[in-house]
GULUMVO-751477 format. One record per atom (N, C-alpha, C, O, CB): x, y, z. Coordinates in steps of 0.2 Angstrom, whole numbers, padded with zeros to 4 digits, always signed. Glycine has a CB too. Layout:
<recs>
XYZ ...
</recs>
This chain:
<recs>
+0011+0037-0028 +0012+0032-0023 +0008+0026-0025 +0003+0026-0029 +0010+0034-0016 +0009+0020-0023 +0006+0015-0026 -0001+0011-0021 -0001+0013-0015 +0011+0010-0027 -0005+0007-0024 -0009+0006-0020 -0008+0002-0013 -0002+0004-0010 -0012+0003-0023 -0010+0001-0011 -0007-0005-0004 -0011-0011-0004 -0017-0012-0006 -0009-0001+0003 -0008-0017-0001 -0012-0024-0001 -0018-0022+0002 -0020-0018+0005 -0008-0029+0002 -0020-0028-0001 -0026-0029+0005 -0026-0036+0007 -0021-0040+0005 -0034-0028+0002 -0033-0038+0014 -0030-0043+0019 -0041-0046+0018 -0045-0043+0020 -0025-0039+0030 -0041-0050+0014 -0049-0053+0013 -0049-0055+0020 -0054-0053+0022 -0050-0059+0006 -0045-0060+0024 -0047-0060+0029 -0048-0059+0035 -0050-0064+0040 -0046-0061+0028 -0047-0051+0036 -0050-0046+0042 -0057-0047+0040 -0060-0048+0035 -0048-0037+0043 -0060-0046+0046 -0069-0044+0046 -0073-0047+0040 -0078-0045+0038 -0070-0036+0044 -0070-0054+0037 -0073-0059+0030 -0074-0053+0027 -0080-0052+0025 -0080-0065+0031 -0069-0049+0024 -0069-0044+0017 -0070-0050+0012 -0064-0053+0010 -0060-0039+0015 -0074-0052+0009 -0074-0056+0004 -0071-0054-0002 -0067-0056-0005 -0081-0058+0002 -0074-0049-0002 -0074-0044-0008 -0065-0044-0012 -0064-0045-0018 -0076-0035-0006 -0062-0044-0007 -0052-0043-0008 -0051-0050-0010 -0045-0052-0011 -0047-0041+0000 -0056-0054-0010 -0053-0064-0012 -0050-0061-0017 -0054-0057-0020 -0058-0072-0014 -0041-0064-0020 -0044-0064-0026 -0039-0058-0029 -0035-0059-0034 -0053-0063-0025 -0040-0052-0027 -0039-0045-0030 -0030-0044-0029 -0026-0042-0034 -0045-0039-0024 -0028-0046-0025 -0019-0044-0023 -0019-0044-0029 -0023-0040-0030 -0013-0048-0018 -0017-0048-0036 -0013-0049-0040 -0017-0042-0046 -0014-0040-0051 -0014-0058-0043 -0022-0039-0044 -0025-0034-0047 -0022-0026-0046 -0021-0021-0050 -0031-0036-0045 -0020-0028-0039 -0018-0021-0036 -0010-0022-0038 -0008-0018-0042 -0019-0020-0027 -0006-0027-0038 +0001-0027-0041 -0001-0025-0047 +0001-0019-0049 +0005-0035-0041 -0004-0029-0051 -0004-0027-0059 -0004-0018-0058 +0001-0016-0059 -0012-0031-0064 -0009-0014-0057 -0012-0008-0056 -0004-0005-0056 -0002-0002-0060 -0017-0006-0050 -0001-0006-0050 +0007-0003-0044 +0009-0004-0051 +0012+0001-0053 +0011-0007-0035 +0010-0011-0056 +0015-0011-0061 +0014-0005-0066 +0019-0001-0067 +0014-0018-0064 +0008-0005-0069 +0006+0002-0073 +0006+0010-0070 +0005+0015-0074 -0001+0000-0076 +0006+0010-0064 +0009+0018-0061 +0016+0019-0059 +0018+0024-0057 +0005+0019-0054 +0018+0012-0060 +0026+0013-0061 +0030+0015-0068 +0035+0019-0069 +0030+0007-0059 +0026+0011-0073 +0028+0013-0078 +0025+0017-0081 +0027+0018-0087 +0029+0010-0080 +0020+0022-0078 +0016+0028-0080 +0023+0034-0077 +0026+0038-0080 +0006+0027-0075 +0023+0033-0070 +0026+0035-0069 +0035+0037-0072 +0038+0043-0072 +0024+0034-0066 +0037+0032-0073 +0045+0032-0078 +0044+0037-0083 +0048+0042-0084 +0046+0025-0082 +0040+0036-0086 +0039+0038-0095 +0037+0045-0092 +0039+0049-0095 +0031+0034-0102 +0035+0046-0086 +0032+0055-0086 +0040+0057-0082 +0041+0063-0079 +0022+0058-0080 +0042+0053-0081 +0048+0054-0075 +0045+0060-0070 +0046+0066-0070 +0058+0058-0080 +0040+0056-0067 +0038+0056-0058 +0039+0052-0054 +0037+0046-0053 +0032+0054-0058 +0043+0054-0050 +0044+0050-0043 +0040+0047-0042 +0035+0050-0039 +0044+0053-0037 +0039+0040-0042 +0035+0032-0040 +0037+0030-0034 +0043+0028-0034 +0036+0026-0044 +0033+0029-0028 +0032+0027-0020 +0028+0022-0022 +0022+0023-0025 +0029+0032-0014 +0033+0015-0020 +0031+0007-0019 +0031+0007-0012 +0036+0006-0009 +0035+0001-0022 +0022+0009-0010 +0022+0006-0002 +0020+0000-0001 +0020-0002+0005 +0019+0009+0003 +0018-0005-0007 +0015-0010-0007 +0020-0014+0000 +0017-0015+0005 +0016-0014-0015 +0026-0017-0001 +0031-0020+0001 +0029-0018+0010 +0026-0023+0012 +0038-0019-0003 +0029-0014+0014 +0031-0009+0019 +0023-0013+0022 +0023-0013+0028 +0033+0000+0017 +0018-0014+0020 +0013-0014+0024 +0011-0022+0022 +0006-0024+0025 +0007-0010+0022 +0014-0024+0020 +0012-0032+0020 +0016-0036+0024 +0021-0035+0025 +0013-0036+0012 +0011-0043+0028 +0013-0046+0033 +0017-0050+0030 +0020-0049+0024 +0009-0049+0037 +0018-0058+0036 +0022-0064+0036 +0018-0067+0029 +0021-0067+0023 +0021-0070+0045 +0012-0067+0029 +0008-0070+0022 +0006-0067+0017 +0002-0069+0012 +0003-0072+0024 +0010-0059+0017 +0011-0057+0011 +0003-0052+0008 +0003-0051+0002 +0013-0064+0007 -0003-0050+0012 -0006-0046+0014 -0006-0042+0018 -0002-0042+0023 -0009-0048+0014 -0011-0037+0019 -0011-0031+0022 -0009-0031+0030 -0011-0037+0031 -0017-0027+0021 -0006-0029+0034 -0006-0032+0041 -0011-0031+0042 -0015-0028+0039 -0002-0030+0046 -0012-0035+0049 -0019-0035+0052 -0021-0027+0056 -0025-0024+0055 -0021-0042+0057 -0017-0026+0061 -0016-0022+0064 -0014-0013+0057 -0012-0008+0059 -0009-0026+0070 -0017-0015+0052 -0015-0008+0047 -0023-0007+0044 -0023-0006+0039 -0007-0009+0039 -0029-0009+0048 -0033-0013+0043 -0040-0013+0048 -0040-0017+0052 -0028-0022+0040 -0046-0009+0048 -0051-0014+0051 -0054-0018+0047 -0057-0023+0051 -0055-0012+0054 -0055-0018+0041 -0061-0021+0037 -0055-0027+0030 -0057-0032+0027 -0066-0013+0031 -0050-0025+0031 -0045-0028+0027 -0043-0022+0019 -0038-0023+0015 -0049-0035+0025 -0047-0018+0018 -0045-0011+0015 -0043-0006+0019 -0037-0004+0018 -0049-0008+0012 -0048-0003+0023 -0047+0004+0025 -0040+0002+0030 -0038-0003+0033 -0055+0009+0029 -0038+0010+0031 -0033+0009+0036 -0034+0010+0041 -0038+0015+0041 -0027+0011+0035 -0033+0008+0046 -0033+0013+0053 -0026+0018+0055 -0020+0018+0053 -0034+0006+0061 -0029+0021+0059 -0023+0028+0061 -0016+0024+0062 -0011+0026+0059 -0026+0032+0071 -0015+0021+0064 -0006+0016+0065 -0004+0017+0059 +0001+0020+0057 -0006+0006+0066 -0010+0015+0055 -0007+0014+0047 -0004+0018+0042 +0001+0018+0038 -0013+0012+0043 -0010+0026+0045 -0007+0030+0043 -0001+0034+0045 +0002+0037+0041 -0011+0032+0043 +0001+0034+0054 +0005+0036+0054 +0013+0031+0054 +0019+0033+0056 +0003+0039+0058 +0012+0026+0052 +0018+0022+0048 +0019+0024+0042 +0025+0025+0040 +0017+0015+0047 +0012+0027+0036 +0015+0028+0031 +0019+0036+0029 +0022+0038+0025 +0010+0025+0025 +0016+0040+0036 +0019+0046+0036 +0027+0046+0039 +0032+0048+0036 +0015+0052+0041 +0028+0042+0043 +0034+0041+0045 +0038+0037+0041 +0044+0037+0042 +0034+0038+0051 +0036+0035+0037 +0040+0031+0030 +0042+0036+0025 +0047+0037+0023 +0035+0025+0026 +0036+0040+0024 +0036+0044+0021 +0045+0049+0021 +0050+0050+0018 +0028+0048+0023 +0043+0050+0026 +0046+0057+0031 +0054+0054+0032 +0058+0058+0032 +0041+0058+0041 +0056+0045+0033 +0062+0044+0035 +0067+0044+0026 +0073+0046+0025 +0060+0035+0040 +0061+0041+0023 +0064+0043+0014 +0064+0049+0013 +0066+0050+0007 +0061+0040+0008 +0064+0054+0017 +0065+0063+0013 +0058+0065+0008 +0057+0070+0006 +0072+0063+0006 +0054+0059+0008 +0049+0064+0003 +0046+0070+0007 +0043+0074+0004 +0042+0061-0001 +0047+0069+0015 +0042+0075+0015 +0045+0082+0018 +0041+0086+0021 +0037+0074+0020 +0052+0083+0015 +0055+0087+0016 +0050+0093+0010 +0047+0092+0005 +0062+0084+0017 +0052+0098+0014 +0050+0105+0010 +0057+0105+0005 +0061+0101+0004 +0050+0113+0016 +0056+0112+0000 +0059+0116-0005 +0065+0118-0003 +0069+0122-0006 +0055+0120-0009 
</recs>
């Protein structure tokens, strides 16, 4: 699965100024890490990013970590594409 955005502007995450183009680059190279091993690759980048193109606010208290919403959007995403179906 791929990383997810981040939002420098919750809670003045300073630290995320800056970084989105780092986490795409990464999601680029675990996709194509993934291809070459032919591994199923989950791009949730897209699914968690707002109107402005960072993490939502409401997925987020610090602008990384997620809060519980967050998580159960990405299980229900998970769950609506079939990956979490059993054998």
């Amino acid at each position: 699965q791929s990383l997810l955005p981040l939002n420098p502007g919750v809670s003045g995450f300073l630290q995320g100024v800056g970084k989105q183009n780092q986490v795409l680059m990464c999601n680029q190279l675990l996709a194509k890490v993934a291809e070459e091993t032919e591994v199923t690759f989950i791009n949730l980048f897209p699914y968690f990013l707002n109107d402005d193109l960072l993490l939502k606010e409401e997925f987020t208290y610090d602008g990384v970590h997620l809060t519980r919403k967050a998580y159960e959007f990405w299980v229900n995403h998970l769950d609506k594409k079939g990956y979490l179906e059993g054998p």
